[in-house]
KELOTOR-620465 format. One record per atom (N, C-alpha, C): residue in one letter; z, y, x. Coordinates in steps of 0.2 Angstrom, whole numbers, plus 5000, padded with zeros to 4 digits. Layout:
<pts>
AZYX...
</pts>
This chain:
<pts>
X502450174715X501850214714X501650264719X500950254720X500950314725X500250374722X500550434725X500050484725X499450454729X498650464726X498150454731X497550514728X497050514733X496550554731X495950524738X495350554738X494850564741X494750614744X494750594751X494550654757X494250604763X493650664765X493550624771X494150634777X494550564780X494850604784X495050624789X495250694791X494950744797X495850754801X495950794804X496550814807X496850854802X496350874798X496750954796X497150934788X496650864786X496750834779X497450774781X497450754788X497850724788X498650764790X498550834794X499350864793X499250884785X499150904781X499150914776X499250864772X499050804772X499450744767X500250744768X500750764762X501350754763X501450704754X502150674754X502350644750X502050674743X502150604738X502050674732X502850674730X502750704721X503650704721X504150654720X504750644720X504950604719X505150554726X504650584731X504650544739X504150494736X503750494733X503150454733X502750474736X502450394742X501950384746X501350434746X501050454749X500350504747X499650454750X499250454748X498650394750X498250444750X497750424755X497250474757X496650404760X496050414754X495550354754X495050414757X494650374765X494250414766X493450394763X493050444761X492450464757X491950414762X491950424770X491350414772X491450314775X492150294775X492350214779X492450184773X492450154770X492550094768X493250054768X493750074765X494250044765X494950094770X494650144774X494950164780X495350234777X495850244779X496250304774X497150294778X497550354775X498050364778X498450364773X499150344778X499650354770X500450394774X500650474770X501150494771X501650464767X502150444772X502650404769X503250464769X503750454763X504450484761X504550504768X504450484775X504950504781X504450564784X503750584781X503250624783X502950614790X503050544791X502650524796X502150494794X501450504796X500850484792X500350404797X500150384794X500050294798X499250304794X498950274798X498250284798X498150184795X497850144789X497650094786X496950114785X496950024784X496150004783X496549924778X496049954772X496149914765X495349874766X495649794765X494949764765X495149704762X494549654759X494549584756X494349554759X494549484761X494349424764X494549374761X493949324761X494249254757X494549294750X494149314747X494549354741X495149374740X495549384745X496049424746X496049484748X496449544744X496449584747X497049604751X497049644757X497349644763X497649714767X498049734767X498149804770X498549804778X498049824782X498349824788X498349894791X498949904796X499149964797X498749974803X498450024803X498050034812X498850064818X499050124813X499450144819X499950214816X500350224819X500850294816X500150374820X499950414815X499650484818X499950514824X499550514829X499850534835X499750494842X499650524849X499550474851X499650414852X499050374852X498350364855X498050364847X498350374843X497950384836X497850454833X497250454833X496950514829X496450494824X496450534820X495550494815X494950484820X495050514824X494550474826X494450414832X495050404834X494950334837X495250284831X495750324827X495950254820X495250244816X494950284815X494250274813X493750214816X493650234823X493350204827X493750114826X494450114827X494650074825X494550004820X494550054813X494550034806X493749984807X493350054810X492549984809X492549924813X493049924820X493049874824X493349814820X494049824817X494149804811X493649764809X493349794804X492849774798X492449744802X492149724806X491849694813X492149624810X492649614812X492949554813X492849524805X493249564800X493249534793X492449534790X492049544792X491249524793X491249434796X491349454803X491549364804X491949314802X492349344796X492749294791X493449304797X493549344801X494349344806X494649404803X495249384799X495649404796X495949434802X495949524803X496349554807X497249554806X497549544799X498349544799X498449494800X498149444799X498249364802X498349374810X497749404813X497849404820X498649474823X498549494820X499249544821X499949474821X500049454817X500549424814X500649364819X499849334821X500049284828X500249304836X499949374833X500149414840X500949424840X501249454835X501849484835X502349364837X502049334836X502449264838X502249244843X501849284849X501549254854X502249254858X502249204863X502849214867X502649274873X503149294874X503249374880X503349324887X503249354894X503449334899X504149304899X504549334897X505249314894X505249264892X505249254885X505049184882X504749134884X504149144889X503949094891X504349074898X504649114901X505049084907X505549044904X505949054899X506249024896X506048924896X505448934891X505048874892X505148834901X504748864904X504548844910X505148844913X505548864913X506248814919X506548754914X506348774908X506748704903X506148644903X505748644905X504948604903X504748584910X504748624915X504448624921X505048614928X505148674928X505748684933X506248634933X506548664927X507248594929X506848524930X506548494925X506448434926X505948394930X505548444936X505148414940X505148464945X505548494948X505548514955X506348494956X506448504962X507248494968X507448554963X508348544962X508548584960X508548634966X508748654968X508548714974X507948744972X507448724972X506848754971X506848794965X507048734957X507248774951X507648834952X508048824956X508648894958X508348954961X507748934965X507548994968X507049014964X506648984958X506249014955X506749044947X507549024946X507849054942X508049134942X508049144949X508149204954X507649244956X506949214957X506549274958X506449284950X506549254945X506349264937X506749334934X507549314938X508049344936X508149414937X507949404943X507949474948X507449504949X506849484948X506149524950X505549534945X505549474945X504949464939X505149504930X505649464928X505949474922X505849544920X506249584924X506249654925X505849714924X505349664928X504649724928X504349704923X504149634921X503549614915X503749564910X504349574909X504649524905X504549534898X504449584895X504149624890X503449604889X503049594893X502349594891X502549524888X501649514886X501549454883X501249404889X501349344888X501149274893X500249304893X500149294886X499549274883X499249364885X499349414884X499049474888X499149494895X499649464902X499649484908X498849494910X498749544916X498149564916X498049544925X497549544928X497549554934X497949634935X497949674934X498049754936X498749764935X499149704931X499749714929X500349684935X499849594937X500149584942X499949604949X499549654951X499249694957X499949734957X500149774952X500549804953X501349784952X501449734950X502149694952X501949704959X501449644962X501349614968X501449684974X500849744971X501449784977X501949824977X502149824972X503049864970X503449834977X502949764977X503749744982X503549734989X502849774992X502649754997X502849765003X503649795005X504049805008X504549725010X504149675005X504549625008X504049585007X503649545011X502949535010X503149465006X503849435011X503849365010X504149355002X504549365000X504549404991X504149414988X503449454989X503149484984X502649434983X502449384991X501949324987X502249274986X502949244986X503349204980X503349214974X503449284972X503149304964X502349294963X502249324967X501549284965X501449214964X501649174969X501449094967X501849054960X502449114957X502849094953X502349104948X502049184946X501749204941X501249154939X500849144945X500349104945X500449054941X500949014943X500848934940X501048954934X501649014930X501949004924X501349024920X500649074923X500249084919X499648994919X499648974925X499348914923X499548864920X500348864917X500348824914X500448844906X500248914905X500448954901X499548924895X499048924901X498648914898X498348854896X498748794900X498948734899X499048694893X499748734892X500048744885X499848764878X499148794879X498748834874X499248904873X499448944877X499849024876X499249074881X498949034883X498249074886X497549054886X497249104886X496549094883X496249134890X496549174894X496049214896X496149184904X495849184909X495849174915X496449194919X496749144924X497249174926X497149254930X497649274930X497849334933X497849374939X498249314944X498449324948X497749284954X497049234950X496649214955X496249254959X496249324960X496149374966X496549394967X497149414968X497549424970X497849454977X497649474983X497649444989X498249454990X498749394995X499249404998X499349425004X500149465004X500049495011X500149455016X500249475022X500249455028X500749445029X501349365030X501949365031X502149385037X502549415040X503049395047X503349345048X503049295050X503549235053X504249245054X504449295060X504949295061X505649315054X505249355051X505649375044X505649325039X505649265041X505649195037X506249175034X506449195028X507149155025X507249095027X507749075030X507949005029X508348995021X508048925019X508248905014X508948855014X508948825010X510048825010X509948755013X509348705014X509248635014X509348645026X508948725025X508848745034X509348755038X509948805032X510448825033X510948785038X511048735032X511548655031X511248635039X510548615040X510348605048X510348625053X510348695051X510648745057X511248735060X511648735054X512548735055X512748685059X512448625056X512448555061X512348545068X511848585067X511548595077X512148625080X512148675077X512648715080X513448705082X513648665077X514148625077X514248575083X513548525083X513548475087X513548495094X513148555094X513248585102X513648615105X514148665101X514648655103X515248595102X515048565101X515448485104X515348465108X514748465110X514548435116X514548455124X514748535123X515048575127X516048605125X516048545122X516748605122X517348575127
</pts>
């Protein structure tokens, strides 16, 4: 059961919402929004909701805990963006609830070496794109979601590393594709990320040799000294 009452919601009605007794919930429905109101929970942390009906159900979605970046008035601001959407029949907890199963960079790198990587590149190449995932990419953005990386997000992976140029546009060409086939796959909707991008300028001579060049070298090398020994 909870405590509730009528108050437009302001900052000062919101420090002042505390539990009622017993540690029951306190509910605070705002006079001026339509379904939008706060609820102080037994922990005295107060969370800013928006109560609404769709498809005749009704539905309670949480905007956010009081406190930055939630105040009444950007949770207000909120609450109408909300009610925006349940006007066009788009269930906002529905979209919550597919967001929270969206696959993260993580997740989807997962996918991509078991779907892509392993099964249609050189193993070599799988290895160097399990290693830049492991060691550089992962680390930084592995948390985000597939479906949310930003141009701004990869701008700034890309120059975190721009002390090694040749490194920092192999993440890129990884990011790229894992977002291309991200949206592929239907895990993205929005344009890739990484298509302005610009890459730096390698140094030739700072060119890794790979393990296939390596194996070539040693040969040469071998051979000529045989040839002169």
């Amino acid at each position: 059961t909870e405590a509730a009452m009528r108050r437009k919601v302001t900052k000062r009605v919101v420090d002042a919402a505390k539990p009622g007794a017993e540690g029951r919930e306190a509910n605070v429905v705002d006079t001026t929004l339509q379904g939008f109101g706060v609820r102080a929970r037994a922990t005295g942390e107060r969370y800013y909701i928006l109560r609404y009906r769709i498809r005749g159900v009704r539905r309670k979605y949480t905007i956010g805990r009081h406190g930055s970046p939630w105040t009444p008035e950007t949770a207000r601001t909120e609450a109408r963006r909300l009610l925006g959407l349940v006007a066009d029949g788009i269930d906002p907890q529905e979209n919550k609830s597919a967001a929270r199963k969206a696959p993260t960079v993580r997740d989807f790198a997962k996918r991509y070496l078991e779907e892509h990587a392993d099964p249609k590149k050189k193993p070599q190449s799988a290895g160097e794109d399990r290693r830049l995932l492991d060691v550089t990419i992962l680390p930084r953005i592995g948390n985000r979601r597939i479906a949310d990386l930003t141009p701004g997000a990869v701008t700034r992976l890309h120059l975190s590393l721009r002390k090694t140029p040749i490194l920092a546009n192999r993440v890129l060409a990884l990011v790229s594709k894992m977002c291309a086939l991200a949206e592929a796959w239907g895990e993205r909707t929005a344009p890739n990320p990484c298509r302005h991008v610009e890459r730096f300028r390698e140094n030739k001579r700072e060119r890794f040799l790979d393990a296939d060049e390596l194996v070539r070298l040693g040969k040469t090398i071998a051979e000529a000294e045989a040839a002169h020994a």
